[in-house]
DSSP file (Angstrom, degrees, kcal/mol; ACC not computed):
  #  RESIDUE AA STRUCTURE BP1 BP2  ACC     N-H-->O    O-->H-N    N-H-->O    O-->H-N    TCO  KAPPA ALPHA  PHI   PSI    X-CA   Y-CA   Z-CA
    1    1 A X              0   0    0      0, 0.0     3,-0.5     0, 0.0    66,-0.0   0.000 360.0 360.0 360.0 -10.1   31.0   97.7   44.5
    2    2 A X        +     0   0    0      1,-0.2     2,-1.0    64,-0.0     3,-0.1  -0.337 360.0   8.6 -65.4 158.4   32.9   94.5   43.2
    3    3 A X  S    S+     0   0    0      1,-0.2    -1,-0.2    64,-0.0     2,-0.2  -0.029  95.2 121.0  91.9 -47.4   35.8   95.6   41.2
    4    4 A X        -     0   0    0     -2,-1.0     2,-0.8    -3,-0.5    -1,-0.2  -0.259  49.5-166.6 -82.7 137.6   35.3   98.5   42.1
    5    5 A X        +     0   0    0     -2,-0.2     2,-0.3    -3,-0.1    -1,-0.1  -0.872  22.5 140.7-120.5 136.0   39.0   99.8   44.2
    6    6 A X  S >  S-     0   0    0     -2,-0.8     3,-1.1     4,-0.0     0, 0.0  -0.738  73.4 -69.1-138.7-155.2   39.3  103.2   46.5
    7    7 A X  T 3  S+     0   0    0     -2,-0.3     4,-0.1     1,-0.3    -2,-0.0   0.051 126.4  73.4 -94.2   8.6   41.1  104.0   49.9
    8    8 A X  T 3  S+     0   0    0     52,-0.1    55,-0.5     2,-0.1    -1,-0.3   0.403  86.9  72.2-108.8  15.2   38.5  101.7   51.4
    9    9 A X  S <  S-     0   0    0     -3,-1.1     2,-0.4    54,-0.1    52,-0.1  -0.857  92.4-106.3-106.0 124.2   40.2   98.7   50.0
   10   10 A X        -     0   0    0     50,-0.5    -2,-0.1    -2,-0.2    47,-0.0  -0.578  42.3-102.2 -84.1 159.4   43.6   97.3   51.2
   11   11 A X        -     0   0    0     -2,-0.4     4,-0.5     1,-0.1    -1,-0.0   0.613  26.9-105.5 -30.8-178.2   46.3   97.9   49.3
   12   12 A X  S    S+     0   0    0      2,-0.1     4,-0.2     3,-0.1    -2,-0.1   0.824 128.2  50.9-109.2 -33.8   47.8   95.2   47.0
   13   13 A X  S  > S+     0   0    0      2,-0.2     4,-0.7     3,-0.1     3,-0.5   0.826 112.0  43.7 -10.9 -67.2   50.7   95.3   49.9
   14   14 A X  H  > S+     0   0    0      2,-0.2     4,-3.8     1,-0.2    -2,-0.1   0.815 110.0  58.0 -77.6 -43.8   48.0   94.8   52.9
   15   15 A X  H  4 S+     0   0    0     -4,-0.5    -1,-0.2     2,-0.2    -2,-0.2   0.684 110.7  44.3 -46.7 -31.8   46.1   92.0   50.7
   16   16 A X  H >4 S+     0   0    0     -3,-0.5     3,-0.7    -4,-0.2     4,-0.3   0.815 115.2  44.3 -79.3 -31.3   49.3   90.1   50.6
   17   17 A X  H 3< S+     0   0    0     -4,-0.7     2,-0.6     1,-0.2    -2,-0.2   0.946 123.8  38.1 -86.7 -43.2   50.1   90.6   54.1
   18   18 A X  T 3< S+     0   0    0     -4,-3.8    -1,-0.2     1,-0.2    -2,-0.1  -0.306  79.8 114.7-115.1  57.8   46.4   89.8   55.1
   19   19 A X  S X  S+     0   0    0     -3,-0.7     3,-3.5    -2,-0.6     4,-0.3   0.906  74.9  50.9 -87.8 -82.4   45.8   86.9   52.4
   20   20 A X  T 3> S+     0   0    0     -4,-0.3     4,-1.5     1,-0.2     5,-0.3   0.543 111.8  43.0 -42.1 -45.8   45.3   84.0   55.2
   21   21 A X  H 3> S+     0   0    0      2,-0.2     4,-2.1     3,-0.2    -1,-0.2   0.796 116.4  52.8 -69.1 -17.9   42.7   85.7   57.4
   22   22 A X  H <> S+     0   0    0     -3,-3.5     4,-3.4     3,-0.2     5,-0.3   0.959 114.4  38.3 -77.0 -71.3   40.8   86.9   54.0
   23   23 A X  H  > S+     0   0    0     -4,-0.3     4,-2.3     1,-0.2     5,-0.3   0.851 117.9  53.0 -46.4 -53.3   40.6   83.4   52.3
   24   24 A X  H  X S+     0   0    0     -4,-1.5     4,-1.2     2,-0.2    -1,-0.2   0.799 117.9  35.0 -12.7 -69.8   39.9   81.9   55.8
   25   25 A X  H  X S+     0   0    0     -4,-2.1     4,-2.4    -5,-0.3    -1,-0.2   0.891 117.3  52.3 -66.0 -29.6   37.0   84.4   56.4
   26   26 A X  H  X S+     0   0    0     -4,-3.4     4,-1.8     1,-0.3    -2,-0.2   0.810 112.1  45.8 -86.4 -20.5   35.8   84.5   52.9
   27   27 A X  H  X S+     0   0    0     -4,-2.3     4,-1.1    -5,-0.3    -1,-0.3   0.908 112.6  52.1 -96.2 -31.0   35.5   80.9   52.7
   28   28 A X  H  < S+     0   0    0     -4,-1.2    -2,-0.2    -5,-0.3    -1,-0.2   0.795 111.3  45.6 -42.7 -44.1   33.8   80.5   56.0
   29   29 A X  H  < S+     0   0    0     -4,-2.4    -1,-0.2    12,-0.1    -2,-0.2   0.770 111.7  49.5 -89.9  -5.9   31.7   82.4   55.5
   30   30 A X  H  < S+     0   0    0     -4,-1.8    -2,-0.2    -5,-0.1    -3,-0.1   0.549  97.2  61.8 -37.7 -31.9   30.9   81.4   52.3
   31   31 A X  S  < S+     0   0    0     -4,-1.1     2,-0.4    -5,-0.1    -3,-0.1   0.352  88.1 114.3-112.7   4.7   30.5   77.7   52.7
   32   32 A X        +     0   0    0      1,-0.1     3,-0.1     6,-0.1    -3,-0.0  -0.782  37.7 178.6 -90.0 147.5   27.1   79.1   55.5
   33   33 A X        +     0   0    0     -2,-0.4    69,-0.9    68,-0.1     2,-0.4   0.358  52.8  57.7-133.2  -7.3   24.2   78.1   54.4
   34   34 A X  S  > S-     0   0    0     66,-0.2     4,-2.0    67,-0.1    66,-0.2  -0.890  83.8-120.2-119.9 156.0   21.5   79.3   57.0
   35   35 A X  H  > S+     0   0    0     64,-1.5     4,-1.5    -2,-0.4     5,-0.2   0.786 107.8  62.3 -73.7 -30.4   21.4   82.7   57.6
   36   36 A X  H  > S+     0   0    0     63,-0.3     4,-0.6     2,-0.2    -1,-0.2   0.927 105.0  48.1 -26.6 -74.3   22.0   82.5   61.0
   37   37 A X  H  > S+     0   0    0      2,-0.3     4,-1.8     1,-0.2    -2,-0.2   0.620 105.7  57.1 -46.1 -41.4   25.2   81.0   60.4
   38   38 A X  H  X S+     0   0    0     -4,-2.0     4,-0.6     1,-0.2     5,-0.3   0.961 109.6  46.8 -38.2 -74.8   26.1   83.6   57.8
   39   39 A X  H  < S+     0   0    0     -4,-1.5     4,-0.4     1,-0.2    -2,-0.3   0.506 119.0  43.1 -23.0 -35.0   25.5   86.3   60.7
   40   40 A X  H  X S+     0   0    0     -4,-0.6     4,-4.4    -5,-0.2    -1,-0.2   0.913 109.6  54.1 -73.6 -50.9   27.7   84.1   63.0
   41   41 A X  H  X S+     0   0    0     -4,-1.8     4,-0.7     1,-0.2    -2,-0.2   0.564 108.8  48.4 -36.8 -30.0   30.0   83.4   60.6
   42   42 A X  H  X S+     0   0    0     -4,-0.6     4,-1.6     2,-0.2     5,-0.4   0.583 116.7  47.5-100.6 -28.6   30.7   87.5   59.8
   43   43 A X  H  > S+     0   0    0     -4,-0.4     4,-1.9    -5,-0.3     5,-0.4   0.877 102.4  54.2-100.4  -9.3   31.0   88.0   63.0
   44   44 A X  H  X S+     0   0    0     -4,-4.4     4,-2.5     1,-0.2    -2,-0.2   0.997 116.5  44.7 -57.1 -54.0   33.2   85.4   64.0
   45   45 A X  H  X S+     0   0    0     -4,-0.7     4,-1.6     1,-0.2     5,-0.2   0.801 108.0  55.8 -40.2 -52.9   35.5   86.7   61.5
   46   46 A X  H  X S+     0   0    0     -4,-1.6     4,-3.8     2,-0.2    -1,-0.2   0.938 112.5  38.3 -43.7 -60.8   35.2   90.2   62.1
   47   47 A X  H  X S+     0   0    0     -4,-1.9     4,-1.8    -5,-0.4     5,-0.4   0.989 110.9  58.6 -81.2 -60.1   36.1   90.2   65.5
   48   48 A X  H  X S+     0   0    0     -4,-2.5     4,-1.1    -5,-0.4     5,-0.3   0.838 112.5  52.4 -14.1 -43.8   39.4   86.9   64.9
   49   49 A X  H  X S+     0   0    0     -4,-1.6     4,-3.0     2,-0.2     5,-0.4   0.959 114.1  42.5 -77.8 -64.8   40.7   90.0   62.2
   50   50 A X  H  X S+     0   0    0     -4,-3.8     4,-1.2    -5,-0.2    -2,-0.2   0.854 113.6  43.0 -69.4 -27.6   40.4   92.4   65.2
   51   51 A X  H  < S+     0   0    0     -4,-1.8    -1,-0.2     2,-0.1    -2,-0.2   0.703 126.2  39.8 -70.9 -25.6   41.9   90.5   68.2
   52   52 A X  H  < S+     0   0    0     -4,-1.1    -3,-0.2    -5,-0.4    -2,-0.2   0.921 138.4   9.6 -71.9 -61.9   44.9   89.3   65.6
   53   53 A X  H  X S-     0   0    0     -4,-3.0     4,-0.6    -5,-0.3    -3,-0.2   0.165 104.5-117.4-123.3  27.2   45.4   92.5   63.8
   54   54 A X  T ><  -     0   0    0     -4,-1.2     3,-0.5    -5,-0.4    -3,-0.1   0.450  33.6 -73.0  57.3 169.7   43.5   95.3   65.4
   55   55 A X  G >> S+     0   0    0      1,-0.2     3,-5.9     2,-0.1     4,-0.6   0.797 104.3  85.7 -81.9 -30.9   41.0   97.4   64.8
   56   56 A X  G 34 S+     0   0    0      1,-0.3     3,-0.2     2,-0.1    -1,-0.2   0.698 105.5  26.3 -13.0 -71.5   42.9   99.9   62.2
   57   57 A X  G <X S+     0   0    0     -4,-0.6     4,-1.8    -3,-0.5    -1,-0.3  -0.006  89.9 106.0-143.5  84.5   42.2   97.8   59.3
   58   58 A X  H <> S+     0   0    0     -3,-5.9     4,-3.4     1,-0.2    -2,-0.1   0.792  81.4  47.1 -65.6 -31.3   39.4   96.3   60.3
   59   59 A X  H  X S+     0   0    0     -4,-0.6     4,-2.1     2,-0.2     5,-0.2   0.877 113.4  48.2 -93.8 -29.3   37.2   98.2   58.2
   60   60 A X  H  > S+     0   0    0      2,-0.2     4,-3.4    -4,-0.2   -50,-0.5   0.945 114.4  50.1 -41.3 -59.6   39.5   97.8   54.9
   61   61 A X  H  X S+     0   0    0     -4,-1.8     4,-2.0     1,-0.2    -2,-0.2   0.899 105.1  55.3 -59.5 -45.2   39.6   94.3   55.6
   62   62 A X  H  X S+     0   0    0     -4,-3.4     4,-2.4     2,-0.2    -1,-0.2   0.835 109.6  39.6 -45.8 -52.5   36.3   94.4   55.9
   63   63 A X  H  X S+     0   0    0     -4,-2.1     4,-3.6   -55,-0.5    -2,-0.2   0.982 114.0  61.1 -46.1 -62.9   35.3   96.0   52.0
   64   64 A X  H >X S+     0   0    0     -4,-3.4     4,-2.8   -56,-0.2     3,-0.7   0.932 104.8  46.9 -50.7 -47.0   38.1   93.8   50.8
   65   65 A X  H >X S+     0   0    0     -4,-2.0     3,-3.7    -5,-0.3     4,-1.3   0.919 109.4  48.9 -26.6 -83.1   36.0   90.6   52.1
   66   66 A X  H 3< S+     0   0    0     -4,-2.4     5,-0.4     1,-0.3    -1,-0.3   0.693 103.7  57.3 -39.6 -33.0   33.0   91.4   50.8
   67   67 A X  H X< S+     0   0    0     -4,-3.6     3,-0.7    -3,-0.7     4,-0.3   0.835 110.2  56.1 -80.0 -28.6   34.9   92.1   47.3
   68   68 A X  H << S+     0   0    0     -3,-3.7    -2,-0.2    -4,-2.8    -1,-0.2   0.920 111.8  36.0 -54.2 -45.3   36.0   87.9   48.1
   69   69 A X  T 3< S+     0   0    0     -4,-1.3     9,-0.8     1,-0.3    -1,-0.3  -0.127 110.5  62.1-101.1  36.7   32.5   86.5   48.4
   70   70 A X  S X  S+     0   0    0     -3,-0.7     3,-0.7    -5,-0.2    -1,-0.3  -0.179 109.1  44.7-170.7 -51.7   31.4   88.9   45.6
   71   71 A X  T 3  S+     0   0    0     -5,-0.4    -2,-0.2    -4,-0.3    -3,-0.1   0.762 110.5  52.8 -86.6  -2.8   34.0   86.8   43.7
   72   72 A X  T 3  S-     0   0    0     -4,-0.1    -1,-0.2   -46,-0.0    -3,-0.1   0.302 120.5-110.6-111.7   9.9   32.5   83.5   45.2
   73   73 A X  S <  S+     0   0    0     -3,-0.7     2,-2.6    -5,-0.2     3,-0.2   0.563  75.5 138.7  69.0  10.9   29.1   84.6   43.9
   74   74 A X     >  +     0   0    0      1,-0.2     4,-4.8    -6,-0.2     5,-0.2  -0.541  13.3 158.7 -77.2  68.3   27.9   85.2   47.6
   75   75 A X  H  > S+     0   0    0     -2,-2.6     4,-2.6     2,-0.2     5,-0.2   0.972  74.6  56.5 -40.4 -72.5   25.8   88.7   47.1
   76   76 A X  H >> S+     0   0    0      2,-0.2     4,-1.9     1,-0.2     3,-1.0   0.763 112.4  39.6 -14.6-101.7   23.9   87.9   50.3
   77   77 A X  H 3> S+     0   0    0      1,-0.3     4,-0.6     2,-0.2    -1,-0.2   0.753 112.2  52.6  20.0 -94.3   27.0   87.7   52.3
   78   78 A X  H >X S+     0   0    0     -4,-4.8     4,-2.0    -9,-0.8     3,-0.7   0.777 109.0  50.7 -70.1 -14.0   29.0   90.4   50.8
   79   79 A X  H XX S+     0   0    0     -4,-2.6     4,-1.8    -3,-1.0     3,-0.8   0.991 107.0  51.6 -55.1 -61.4   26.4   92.8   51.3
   80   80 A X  H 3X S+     0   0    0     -4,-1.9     4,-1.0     1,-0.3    -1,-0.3   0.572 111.6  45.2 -60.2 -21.3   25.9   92.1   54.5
   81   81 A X  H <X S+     0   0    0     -3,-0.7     4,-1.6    -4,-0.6    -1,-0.3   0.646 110.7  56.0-107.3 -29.7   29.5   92.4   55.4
   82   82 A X  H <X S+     0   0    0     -4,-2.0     4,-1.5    -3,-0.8    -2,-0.3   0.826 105.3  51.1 -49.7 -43.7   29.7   95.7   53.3
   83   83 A X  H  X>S+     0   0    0     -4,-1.8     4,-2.6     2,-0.2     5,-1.8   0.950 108.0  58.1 -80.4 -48.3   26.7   97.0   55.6
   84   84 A X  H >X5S+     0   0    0     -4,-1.0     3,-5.3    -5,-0.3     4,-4.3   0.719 107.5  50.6 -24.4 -97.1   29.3   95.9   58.7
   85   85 A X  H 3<5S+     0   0    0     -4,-1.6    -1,-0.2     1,-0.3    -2,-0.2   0.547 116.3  27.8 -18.5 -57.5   31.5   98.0   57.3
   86   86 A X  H 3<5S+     0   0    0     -4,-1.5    -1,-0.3    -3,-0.1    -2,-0.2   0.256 129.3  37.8 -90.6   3.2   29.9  101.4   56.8
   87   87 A X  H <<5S-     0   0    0     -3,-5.3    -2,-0.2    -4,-2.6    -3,-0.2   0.372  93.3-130.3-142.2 -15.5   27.5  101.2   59.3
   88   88 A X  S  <<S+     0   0    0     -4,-4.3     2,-0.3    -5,-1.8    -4,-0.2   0.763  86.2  69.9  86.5  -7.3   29.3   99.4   62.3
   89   89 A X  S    S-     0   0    0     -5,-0.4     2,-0.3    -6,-0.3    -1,-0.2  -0.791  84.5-115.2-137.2 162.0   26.2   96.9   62.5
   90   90 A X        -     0   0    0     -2,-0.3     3,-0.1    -7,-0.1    -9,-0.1  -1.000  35.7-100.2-132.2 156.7   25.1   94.4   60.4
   91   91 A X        -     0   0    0     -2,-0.3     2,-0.2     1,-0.2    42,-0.1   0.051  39.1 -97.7 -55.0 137.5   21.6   94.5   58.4
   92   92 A X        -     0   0    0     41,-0.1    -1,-0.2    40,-0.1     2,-0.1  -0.359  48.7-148.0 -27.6  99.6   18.5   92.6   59.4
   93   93 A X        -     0   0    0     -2,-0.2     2,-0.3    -3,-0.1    39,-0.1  -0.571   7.3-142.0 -82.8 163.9   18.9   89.5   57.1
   94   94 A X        -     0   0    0     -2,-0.1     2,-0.2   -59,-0.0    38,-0.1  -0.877   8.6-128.5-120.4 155.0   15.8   87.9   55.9
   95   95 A X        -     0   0    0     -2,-0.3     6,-0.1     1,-0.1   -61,-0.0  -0.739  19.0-121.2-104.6 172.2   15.3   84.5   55.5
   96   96 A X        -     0   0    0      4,-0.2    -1,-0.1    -2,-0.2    -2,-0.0   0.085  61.3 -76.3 -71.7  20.6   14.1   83.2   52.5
   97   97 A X  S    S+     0   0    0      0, 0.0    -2,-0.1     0, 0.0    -1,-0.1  -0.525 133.3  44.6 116.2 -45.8   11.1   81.6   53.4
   98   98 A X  S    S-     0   0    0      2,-0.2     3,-0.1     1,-0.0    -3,-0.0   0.034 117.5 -98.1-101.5  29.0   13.1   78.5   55.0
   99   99 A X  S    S+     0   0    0      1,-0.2   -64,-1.5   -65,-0.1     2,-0.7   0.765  87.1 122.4  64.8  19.0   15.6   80.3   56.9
  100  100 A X        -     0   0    0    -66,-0.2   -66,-0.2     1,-0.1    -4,-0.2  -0.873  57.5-159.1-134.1 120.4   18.3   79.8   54.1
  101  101 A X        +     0   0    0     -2,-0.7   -67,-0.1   -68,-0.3    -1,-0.1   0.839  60.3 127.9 -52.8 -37.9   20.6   81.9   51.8
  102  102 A X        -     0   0    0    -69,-0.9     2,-0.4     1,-0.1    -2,-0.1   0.262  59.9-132.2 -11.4 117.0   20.7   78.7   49.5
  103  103 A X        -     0   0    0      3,-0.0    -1,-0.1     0, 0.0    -2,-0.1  -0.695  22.7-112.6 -91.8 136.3   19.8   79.6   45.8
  104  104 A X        -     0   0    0     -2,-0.4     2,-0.1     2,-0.0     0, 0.0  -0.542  42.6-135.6 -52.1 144.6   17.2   77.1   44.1
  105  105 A X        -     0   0    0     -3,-0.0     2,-0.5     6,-0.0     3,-0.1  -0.513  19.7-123.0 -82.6 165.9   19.8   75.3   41.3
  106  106 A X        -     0   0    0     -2,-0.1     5,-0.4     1,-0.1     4,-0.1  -0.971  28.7 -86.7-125.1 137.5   18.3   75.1   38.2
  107  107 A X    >>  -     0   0    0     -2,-0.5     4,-5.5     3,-0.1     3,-1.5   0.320  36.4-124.4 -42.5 152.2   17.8   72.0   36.4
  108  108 A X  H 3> S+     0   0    0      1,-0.3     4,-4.4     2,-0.2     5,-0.3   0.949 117.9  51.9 -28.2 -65.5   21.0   70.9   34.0
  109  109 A X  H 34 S+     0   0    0      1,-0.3     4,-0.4     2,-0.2    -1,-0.3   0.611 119.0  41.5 -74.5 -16.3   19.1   70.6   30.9
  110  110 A X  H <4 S+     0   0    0     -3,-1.5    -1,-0.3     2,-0.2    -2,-0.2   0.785 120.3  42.7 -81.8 -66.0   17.9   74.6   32.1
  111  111 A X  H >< S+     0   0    0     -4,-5.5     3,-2.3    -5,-0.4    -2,-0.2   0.944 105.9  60.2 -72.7 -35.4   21.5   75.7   33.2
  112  112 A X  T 3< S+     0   0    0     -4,-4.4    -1,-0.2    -5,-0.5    -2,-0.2   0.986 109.0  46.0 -46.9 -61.0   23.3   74.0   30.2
  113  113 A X  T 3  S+     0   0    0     -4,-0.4    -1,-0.3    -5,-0.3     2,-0.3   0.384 103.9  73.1 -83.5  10.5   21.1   76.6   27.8
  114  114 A X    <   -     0   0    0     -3,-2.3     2,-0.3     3,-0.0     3,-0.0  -0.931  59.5-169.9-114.7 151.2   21.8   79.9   30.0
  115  115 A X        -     0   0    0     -2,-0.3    -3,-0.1     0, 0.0    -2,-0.0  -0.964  28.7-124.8-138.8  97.4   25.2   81.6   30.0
  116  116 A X        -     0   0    0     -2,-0.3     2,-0.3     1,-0.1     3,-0.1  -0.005  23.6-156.1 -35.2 162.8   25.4   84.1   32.7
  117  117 A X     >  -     0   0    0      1,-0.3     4,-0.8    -3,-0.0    -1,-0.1  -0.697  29.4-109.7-146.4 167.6   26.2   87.3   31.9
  118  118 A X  H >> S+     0   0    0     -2,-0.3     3,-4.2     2,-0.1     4,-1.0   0.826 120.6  55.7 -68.7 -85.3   27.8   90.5   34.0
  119  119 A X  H 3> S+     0   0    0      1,-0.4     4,-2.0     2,-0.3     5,-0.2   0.390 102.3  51.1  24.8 -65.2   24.3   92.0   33.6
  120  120 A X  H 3> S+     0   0    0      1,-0.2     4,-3.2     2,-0.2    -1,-0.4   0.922 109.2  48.1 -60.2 -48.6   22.7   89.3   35.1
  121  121 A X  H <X S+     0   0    0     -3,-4.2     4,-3.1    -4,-0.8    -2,-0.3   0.858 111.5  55.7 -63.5 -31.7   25.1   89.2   38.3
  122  122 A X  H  X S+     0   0    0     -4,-1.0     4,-2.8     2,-0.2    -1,-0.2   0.992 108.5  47.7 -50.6 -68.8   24.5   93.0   38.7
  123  123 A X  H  X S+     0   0    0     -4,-2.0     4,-5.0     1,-0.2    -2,-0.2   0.775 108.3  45.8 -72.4 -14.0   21.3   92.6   38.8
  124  124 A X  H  < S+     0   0    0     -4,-3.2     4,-0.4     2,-0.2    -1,-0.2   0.923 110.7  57.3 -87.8 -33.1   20.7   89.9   41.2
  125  125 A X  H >X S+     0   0    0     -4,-3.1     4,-3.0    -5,-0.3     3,-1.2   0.953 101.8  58.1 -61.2 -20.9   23.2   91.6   43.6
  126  126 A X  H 3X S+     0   0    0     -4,-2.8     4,-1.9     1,-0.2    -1,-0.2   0.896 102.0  52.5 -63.6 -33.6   21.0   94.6   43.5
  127  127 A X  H 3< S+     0   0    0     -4,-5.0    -1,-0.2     2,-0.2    -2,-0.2   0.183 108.4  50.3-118.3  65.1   18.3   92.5   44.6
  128  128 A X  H X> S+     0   0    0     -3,-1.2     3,-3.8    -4,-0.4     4,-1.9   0.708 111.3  48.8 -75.4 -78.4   20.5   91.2   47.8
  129  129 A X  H 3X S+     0   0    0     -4,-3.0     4,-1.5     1,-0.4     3,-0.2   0.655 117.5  39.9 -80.4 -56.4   21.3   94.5   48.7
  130  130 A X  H 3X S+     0   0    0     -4,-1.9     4,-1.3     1,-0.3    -1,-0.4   0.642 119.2  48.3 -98.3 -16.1   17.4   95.6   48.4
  131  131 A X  H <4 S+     0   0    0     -3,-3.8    -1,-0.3     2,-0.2    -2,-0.2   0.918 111.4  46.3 -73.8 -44.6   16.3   92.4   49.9
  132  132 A X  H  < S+     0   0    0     -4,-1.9    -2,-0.3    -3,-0.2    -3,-0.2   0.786 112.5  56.2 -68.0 -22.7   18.7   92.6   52.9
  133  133 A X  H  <        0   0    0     -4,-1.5    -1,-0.2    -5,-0.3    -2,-0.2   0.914 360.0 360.0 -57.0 -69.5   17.5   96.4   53.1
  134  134 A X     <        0   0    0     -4,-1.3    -2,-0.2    -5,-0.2    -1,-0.2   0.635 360.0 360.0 -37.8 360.0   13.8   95.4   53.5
């Protein structure tokens, strides 16, 4: 869904008007690192966007998030703030064994010889979204 823009996206207008509360949220919730905290974090946000600027376009604001932390490489996240969105709830998260969204890094001498790809990013947000289903 990154990238991708319809009429569930604000506006290049509405983005401008509602750049602080977007960087704000996206990096707040970004910068959680237990899942818990992710899940607080979405909802703190959520509801700070509706007591400032009402519920109208909460659910814009919402897609547009998710398309932030989708640009901060936080699948997890924006899925989970995507499900907000369309469903009014948000998804069971699962922890990863340790209760943490953290991705293992991969050694230097490892990352140095891989060059991500789109391809690659596709596929690991497909499997957020199908882990955060399960």
């Amino acid at each position: 869904m990154a990238g991708h823009k319809s009429k569930a996206r604000l506006s290049t207008d509405e983005e401008l008007h509602f750049a602080v509360p977007l960087a704000r949220g996206a990096s707040h919730i970004a910068s959680c690192l237990r899942i818990e905290s992710v899940r607080n974090a979405i909802i703190e946000v959520t509801e700070d966007f509706g007591r400032n600027h009402g519920k109208d376009a909460q659910r814009k604001f919402l897609f547009t998030l998710a398309d932030k932390l989708d640009g901060r490489d936080k699948a997890e996240a924006a899925v989970a703030v995507r499900h907000l969105a369309l469903h009014g709830a948000l998804p069971v998260l699962a922890p990863d064994g340790q209760g943490s969204l953290r991705r293992h890094r991969q050694s230097k001498a490892v990352a140095d010889d891989c060059v991500p790809d789109v391809t690659e990013k596709r596929r690991h947000r497909q499997a957020a979204a199908e882990q955060l289903a399960a």
